[in-house]
DSSP file (Angstrom, degrees, kcal/mol; ACC not computed):
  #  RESIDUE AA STRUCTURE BP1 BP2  ACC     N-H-->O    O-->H-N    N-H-->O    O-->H-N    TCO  KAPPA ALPHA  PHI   PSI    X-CA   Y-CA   Z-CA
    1    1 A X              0   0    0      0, 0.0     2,-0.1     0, 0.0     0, 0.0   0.000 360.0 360.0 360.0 151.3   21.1    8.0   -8.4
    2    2 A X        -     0   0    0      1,-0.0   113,-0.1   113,-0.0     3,-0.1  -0.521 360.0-116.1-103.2 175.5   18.8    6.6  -11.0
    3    3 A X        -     0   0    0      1,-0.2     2,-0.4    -2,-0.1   112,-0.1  -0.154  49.9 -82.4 -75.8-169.1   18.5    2.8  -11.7
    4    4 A X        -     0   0    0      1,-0.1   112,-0.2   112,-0.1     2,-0.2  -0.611  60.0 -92.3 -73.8 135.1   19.7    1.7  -15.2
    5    5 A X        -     0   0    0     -2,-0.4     2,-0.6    -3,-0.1    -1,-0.1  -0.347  25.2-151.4 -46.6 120.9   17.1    2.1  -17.9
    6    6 A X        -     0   0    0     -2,-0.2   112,-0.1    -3,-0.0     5,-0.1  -0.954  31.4-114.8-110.1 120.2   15.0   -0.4  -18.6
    7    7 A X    >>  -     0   0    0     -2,-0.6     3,-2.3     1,-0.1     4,-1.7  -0.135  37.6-116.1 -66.5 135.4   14.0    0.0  -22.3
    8    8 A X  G >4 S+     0   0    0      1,-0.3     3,-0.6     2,-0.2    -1,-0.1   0.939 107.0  72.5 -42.9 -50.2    9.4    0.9  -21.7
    9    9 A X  G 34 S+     0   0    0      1,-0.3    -1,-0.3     3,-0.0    -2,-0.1   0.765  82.9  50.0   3.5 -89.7    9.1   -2.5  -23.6
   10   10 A X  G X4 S+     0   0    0     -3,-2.3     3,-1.0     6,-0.0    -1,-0.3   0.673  88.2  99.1 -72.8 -20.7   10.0   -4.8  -21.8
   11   11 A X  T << S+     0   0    0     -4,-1.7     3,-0.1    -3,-0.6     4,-0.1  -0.418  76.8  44.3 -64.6-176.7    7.8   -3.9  -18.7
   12   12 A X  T 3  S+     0   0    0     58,-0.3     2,-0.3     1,-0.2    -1,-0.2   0.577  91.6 108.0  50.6  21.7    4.8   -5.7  -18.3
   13   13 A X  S X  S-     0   0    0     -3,-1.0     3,-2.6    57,-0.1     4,-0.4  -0.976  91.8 -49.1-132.5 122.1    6.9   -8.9  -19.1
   14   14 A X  T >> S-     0   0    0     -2,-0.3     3,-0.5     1,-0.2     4,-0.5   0.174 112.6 -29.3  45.0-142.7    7.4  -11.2  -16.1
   15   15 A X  H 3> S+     0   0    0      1,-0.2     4,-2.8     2,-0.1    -1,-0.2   0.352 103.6 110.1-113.9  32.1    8.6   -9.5  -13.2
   16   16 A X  H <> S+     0   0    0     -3,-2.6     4,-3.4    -6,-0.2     5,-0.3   0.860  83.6  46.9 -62.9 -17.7   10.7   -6.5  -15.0
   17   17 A X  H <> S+     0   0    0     53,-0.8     4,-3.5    -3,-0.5     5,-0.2   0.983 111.3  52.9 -83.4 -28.7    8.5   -3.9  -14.0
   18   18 A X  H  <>S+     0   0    0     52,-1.2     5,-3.2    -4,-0.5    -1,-0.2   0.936 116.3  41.0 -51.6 -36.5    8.4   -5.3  -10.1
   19   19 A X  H ><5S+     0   0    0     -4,-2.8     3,-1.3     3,-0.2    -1,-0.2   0.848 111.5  51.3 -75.0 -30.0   12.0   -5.3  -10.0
   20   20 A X  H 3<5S+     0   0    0     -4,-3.4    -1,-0.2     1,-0.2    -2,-0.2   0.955 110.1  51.9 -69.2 -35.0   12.6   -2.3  -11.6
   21   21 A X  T 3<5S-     0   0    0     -4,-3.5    -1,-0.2    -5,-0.3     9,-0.2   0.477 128.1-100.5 -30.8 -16.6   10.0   -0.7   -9.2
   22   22 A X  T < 5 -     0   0    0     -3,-1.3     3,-0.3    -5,-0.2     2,-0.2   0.433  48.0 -89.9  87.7  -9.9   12.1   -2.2   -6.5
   23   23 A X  S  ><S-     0   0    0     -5,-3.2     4,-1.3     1,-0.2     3,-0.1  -0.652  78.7 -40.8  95.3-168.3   10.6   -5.2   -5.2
   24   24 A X  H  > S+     0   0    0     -2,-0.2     4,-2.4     2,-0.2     2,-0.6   0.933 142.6  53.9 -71.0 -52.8    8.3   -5.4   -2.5
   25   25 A X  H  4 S+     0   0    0     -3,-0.3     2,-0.3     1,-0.2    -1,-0.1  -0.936 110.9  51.7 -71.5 131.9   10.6   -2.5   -0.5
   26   26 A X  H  > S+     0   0    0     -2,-0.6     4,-1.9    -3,-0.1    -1,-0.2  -0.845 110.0  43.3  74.3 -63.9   10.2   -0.3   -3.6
   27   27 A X  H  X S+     0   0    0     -4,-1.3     4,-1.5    -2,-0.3     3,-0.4   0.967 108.8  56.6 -54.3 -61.6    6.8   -0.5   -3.9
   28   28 A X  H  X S+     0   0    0     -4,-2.4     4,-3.0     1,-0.2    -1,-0.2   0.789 109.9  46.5 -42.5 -50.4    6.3    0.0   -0.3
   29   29 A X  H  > S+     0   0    0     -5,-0.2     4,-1.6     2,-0.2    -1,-0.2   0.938 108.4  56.3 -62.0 -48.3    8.3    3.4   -0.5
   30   30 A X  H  X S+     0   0    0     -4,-1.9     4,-1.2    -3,-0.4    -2,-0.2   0.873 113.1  44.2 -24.3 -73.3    6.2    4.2   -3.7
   31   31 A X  H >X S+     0   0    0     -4,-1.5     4,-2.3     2,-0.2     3,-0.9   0.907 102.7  58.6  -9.7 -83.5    2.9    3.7   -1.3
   32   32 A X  H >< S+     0   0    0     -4,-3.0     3,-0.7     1,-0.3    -2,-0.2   0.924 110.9  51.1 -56.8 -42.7    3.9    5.5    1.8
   33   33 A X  H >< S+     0   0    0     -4,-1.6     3,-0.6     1,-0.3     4,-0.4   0.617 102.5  52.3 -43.9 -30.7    4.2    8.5   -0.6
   34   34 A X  H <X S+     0   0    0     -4,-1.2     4,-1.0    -3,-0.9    -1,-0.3   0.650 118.9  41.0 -75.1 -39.5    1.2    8.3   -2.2
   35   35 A X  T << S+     0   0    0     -4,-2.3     4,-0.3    -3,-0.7    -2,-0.2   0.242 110.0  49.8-110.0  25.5   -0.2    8.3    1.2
   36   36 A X  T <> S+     0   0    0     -3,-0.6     4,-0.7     2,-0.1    -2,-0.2   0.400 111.9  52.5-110.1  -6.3    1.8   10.7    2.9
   37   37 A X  T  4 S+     0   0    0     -4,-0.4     4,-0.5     2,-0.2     7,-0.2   0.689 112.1  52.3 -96.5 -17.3    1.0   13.3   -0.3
   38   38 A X  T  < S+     0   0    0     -4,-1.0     3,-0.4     1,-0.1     6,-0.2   0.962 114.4  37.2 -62.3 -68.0   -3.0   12.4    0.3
   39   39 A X  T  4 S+     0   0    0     -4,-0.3    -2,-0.2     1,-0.2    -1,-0.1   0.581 120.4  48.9 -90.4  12.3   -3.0   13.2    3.9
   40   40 A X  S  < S+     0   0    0     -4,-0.7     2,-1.1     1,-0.1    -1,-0.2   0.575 106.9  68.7 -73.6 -33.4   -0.3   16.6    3.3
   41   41 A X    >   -     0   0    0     -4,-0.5     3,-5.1    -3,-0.4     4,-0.3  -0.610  68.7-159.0-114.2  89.2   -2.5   17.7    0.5
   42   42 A X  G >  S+     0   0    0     -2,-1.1     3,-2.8     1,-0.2     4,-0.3   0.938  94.4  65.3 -30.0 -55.7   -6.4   19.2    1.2
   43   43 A X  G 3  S+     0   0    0      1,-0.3    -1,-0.2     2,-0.1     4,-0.2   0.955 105.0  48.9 -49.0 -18.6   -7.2   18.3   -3.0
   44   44 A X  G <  S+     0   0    0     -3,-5.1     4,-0.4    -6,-0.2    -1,-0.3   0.360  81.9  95.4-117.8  22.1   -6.8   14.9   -1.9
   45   45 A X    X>  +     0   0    0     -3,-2.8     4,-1.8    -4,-0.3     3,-1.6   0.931  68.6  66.5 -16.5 -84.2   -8.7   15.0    0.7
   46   46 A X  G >4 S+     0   0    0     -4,-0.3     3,-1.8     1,-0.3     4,-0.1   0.820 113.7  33.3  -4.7-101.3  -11.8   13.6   -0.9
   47   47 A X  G 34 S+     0   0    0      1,-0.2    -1,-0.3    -4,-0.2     4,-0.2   0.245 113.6  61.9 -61.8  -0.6  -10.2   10.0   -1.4
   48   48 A X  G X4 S+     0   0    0     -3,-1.6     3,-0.7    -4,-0.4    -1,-0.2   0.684 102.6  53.0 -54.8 -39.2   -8.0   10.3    2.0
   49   49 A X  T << S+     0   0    0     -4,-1.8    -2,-0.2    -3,-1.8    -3,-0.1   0.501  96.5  68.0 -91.7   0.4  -11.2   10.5    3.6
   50   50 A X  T 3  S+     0   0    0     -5,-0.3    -1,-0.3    -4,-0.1    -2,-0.1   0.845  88.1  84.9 -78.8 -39.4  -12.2    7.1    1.7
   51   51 A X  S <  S-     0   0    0     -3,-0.7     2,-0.5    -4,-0.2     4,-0.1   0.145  92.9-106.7 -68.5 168.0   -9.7    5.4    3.7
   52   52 A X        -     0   0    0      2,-0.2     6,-0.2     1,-0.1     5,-0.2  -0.899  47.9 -99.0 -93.0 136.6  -10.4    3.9    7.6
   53   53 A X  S    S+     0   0    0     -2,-0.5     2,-0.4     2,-0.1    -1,-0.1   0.770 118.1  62.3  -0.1 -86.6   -8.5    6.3   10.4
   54   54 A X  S  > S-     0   0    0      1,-0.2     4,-0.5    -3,-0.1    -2,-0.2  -0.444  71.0-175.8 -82.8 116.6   -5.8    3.9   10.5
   55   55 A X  T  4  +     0   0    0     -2,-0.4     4,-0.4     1,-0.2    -1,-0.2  -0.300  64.0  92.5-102.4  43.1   -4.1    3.8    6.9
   56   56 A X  T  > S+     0   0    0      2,-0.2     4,-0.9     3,-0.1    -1,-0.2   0.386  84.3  46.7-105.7   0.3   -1.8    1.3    7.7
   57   57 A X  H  > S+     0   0    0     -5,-0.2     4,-1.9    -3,-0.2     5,-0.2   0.793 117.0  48.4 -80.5 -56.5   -4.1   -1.5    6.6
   58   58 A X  H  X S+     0   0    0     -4,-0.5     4,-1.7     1,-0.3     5,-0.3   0.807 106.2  55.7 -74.4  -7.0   -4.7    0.5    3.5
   59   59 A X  H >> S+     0   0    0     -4,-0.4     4,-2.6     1,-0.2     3,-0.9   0.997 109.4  50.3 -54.4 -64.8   -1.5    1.0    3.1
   60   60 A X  H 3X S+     0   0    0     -4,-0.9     4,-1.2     1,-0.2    -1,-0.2   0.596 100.7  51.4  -2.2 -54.1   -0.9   -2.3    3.1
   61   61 A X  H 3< S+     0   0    0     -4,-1.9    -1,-0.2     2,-0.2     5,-0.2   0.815 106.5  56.1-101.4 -21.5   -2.9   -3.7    1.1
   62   62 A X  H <X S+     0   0    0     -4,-1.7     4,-1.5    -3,-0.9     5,-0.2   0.787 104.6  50.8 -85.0 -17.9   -2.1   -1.5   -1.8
   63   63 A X  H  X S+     0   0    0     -4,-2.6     4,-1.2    -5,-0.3    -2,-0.2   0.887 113.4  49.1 -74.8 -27.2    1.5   -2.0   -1.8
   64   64 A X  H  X S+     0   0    0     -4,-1.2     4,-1.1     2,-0.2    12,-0.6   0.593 109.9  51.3 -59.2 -27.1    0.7   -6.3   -1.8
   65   65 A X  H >> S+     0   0    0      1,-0.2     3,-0.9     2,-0.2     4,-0.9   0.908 111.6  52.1-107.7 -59.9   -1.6   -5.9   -4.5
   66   66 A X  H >X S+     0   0    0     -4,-1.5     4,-3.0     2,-0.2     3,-2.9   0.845  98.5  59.4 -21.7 -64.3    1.2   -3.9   -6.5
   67   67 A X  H 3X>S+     0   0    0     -4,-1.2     5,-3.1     1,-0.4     4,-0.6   0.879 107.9  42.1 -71.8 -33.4    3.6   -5.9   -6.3
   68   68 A X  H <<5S+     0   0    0     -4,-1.1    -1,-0.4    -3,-0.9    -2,-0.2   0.431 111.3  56.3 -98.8  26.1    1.8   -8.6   -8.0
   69   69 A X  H <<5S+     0   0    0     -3,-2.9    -2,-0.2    -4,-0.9    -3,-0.2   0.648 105.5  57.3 -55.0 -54.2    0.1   -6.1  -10.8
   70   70 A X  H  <5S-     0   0    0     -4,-3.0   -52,-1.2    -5,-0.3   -53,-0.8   0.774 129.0-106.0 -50.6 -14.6    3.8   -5.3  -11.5
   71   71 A X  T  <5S+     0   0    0     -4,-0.6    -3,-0.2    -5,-0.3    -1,-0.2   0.449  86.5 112.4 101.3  -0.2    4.4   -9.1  -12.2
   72   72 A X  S   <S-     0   0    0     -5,-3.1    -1,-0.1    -6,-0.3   -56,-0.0   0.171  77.7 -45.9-103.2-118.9    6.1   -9.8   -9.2
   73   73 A X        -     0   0    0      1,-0.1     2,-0.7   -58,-0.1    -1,-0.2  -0.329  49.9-129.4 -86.9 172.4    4.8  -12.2   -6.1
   74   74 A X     >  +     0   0    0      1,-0.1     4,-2.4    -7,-0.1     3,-0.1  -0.678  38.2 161.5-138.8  83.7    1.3  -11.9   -4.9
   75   75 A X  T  4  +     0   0    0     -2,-0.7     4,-0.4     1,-0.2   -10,-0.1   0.448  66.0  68.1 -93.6   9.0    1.5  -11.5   -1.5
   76   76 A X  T  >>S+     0   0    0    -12,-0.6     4,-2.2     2,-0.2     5,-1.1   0.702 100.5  47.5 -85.6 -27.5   -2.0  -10.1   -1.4
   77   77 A X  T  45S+     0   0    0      3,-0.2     4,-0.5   -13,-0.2    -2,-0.2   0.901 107.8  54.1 -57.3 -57.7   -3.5  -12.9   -2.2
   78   78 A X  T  <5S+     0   0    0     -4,-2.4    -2,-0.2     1,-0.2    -3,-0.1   0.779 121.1  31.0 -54.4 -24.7   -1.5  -14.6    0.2
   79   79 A X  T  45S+     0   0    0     -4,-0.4    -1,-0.2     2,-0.1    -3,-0.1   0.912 137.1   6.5 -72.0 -53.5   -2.7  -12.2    3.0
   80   80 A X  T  <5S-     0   0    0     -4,-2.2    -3,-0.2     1,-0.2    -2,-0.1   0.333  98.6-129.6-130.5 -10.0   -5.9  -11.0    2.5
   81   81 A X      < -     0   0    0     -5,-1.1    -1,-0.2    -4,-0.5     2,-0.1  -0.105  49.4  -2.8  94.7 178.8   -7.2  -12.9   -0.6
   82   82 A X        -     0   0    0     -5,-0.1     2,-0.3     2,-0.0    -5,-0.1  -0.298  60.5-173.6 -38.1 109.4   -8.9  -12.3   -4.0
   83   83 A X        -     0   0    0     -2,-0.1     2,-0.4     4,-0.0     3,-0.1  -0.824  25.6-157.7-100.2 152.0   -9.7   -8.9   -4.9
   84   84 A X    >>  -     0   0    0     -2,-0.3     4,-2.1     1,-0.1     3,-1.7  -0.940  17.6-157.2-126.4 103.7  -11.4   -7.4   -7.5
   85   85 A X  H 3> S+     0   0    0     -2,-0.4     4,-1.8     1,-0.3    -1,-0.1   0.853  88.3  42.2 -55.8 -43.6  -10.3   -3.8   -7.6
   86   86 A X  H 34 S+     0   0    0      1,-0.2    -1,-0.3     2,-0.2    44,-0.0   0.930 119.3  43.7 -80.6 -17.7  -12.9   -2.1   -9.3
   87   87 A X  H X4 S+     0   0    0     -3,-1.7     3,-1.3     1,-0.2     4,-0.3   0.847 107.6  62.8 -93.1 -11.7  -16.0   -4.0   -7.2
   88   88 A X  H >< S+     0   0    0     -4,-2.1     3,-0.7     1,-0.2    -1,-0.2   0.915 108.6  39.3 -68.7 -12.3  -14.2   -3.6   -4.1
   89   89 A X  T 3< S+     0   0    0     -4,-1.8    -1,-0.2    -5,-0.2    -2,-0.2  -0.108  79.9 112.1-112.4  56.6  -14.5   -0.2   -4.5
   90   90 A X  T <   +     0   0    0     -3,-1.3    -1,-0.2     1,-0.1    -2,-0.1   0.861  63.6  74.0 -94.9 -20.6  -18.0    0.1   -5.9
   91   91 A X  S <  S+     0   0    0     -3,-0.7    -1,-0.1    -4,-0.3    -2,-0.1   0.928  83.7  89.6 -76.9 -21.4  -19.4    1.8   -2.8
   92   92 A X  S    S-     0   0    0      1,-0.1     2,-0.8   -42,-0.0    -3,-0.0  -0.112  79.1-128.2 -31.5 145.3  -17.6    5.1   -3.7
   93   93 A X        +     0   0    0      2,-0.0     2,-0.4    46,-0.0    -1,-0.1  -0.936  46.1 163.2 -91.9 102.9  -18.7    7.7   -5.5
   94   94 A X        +     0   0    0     -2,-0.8     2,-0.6    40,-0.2    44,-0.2  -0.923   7.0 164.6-124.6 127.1  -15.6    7.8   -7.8
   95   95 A X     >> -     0   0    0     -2,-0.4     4,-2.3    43,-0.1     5,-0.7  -0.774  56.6 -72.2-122.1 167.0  -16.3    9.8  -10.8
   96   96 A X  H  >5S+     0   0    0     -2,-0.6     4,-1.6     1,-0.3     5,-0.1   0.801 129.4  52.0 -24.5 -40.4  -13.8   11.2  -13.3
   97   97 A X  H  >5S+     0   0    0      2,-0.2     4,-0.9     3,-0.1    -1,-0.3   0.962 114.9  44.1 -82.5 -51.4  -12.5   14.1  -11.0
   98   98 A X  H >>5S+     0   0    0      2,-0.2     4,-2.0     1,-0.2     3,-1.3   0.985 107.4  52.5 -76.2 -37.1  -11.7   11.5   -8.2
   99   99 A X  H 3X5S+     0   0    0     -4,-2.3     4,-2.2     1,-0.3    -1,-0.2   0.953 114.8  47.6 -67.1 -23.4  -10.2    8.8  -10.2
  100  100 A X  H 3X<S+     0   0    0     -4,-1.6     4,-1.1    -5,-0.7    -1,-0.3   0.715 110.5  54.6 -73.7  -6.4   -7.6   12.0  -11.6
  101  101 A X  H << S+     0   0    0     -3,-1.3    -2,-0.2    -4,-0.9    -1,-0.2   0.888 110.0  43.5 -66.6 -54.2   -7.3   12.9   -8.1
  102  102 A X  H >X S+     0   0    0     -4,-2.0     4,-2.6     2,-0.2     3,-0.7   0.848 115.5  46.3 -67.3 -53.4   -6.2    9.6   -7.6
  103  103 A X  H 3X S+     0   0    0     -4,-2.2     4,-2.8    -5,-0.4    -1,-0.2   0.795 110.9  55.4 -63.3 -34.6   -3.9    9.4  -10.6
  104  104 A X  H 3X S+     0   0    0     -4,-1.1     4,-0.6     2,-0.2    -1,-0.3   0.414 105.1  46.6 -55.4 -32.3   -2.6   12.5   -9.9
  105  105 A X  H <> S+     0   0    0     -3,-0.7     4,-2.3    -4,-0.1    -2,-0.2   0.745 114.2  52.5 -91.4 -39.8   -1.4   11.7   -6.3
  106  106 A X  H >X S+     0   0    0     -4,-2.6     3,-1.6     1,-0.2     4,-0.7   0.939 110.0  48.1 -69.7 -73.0    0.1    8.5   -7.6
  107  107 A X  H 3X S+     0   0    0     -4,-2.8     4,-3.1     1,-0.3    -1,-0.2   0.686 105.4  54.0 -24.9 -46.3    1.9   10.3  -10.2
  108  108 A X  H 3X S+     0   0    0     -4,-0.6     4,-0.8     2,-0.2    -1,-0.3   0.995 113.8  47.2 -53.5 -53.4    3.3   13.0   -7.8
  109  109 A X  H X< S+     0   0    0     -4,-2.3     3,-2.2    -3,-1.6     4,-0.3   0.904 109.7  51.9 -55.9 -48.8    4.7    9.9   -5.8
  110  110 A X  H >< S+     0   0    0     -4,-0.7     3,-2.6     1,-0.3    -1,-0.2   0.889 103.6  56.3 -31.2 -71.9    6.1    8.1   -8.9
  111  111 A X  H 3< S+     0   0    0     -4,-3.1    -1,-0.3     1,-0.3    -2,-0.2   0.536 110.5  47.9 -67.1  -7.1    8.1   11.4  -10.0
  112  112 A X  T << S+     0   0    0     -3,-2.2    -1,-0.3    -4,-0.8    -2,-0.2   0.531  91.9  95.4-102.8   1.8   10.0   11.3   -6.3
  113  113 A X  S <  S-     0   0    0     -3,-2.6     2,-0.8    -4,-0.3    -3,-0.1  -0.262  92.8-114.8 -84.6 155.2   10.8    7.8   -6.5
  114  114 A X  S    S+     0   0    0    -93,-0.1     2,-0.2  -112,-0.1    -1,-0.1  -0.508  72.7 140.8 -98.5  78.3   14.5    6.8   -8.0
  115  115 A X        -     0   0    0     -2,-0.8   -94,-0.1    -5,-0.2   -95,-0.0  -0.885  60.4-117.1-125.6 115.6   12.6    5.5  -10.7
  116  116 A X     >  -     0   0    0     -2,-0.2     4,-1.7  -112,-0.2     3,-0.4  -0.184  39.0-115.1 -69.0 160.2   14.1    5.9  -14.7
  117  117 A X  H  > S+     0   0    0      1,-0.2     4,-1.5     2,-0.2    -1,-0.1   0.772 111.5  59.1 -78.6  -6.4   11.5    8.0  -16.4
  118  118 A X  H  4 S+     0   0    0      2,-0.2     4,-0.4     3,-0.2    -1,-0.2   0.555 108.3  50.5-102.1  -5.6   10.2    5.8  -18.9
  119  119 A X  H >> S+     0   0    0     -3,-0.4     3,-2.3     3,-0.1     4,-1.5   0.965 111.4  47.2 -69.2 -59.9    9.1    3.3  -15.9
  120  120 A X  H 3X S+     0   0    0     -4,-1.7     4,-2.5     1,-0.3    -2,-0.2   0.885 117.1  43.4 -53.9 -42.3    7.4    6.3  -14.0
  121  121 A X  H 3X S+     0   0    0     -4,-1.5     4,-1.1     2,-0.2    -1,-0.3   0.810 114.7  53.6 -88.1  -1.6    5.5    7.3  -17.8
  122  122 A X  H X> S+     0   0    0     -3,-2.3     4,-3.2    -4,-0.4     3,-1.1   0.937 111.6  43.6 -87.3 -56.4    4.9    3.4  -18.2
  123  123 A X  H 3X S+     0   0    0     -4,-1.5     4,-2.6     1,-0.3     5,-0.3   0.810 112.9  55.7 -15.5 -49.1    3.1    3.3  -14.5
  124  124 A X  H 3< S+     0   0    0     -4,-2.5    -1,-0.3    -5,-0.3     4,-0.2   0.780 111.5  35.0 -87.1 -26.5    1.5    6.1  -15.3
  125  125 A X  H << S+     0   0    0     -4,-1.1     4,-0.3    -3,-1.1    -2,-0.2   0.628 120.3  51.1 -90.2 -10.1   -0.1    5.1  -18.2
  126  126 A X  H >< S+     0   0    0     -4,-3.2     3,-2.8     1,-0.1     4,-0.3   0.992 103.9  60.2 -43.3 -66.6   -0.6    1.4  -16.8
  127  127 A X  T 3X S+     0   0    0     -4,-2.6     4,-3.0     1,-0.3    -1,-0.1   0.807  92.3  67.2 -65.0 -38.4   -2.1    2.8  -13.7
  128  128 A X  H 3> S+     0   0    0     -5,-0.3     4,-0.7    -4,-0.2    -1,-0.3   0.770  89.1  68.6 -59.8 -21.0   -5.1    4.5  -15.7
  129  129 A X  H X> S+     0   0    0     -3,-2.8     4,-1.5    -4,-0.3     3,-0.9   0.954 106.0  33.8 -38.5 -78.4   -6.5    1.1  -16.7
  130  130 A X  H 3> S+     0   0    0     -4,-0.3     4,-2.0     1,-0.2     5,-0.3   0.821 113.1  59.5 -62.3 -35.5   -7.7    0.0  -13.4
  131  131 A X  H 3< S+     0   0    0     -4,-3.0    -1,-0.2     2,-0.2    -2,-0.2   0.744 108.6  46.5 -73.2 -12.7   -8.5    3.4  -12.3
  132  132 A X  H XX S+     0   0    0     -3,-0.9     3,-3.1    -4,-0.7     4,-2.7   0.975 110.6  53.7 -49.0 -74.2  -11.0    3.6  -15.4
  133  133 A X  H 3X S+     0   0    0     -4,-1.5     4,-1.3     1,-0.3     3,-0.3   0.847 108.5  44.5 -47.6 -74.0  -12.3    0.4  -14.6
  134  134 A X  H 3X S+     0   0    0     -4,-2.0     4,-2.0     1,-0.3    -1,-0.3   0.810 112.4  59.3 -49.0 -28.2  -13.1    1.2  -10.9
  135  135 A X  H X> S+     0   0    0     -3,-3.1     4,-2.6    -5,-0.3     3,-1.0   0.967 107.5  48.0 -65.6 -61.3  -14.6    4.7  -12.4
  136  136 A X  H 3X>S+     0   0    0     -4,-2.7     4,-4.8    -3,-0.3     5,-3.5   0.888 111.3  44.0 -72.9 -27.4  -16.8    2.9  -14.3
  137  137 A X  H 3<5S+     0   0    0     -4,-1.3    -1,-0.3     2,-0.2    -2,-0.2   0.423 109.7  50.0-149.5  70.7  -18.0    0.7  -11.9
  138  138 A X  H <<5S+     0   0    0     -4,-2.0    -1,-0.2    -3,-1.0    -2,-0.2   0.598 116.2  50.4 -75.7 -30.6  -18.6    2.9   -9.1
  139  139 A X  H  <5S-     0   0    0     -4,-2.6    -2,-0.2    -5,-0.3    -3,-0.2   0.958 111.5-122.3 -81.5 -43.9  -20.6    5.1  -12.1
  140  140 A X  T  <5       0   0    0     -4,-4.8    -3,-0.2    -5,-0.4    -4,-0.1   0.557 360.0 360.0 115.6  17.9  -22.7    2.0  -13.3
  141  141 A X      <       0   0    0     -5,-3.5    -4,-0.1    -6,-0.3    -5,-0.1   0.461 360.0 360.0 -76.0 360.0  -21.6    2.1  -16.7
């Protein structure tokens, strides 16, 4: 069953979009998908393979750092400390094809979530922000 609609607006204000997301267990479900549709699916290979053997860190550590991008607590700071998305990942080679690879995997996970659709097409254009930003500088731009 889907949640109630939350008019695309209001996200990014406070902590609607984390709570419409779910919370922290929301997110977290959102995650394991994303990274059970990477290591099910050879196209996402490439950026699977980015990851350390044991993805439970990285799992981790993206589902904390969501939850405070959505606006809710920031319990990645509280773990593991300041990050800066796009220079931690400046030793990749991530170029246009992997950061849609990337966007693309997220998306698939988004559309299984019980998620209204105009959170899933606000995520989806949210999510392309940072994934520029890390495109650009892995590329050096």
């Amino acid at each position: 069953m889907k949640q109630a609609v939350t008019h695309q607006a209001e996200y990014g204000h406070g902590d609607t979009t984390y709570q419409a997301a779910g919370g922290q267990v929301g997110i977290r479900k959102l995650v394991d998908c994303f990274f059970d549709f990477m290591a099910n699916d050879a196209k996402y290979s490439v950026i699977y393979d980015w990851h350390p053997q044991d993805k439970e860190v990285s799992r981790d550590k993206l589902a904390l750092f969501l939850c405070g991008w959505m606006g809710g607590p920031r319990p990645f700071v509280e773990k593991y400390g300041q990050i800066r998305i796009p220079q931690a990942h400046r030793h990749l080679t991530i170029t246009a094809v992997e950061r849609d690879l990337w966007l693309d995997c997220m998306s698939r996970a988004l559309n299984v979530q019980d998620y209204p659709p105009d959170l899933v097409k606000y995520l989806q254009q949210q999510l392309y922000i940072p994934a520029e930003r890390v495109r650009k500088v892995c590329m050096g731009e």
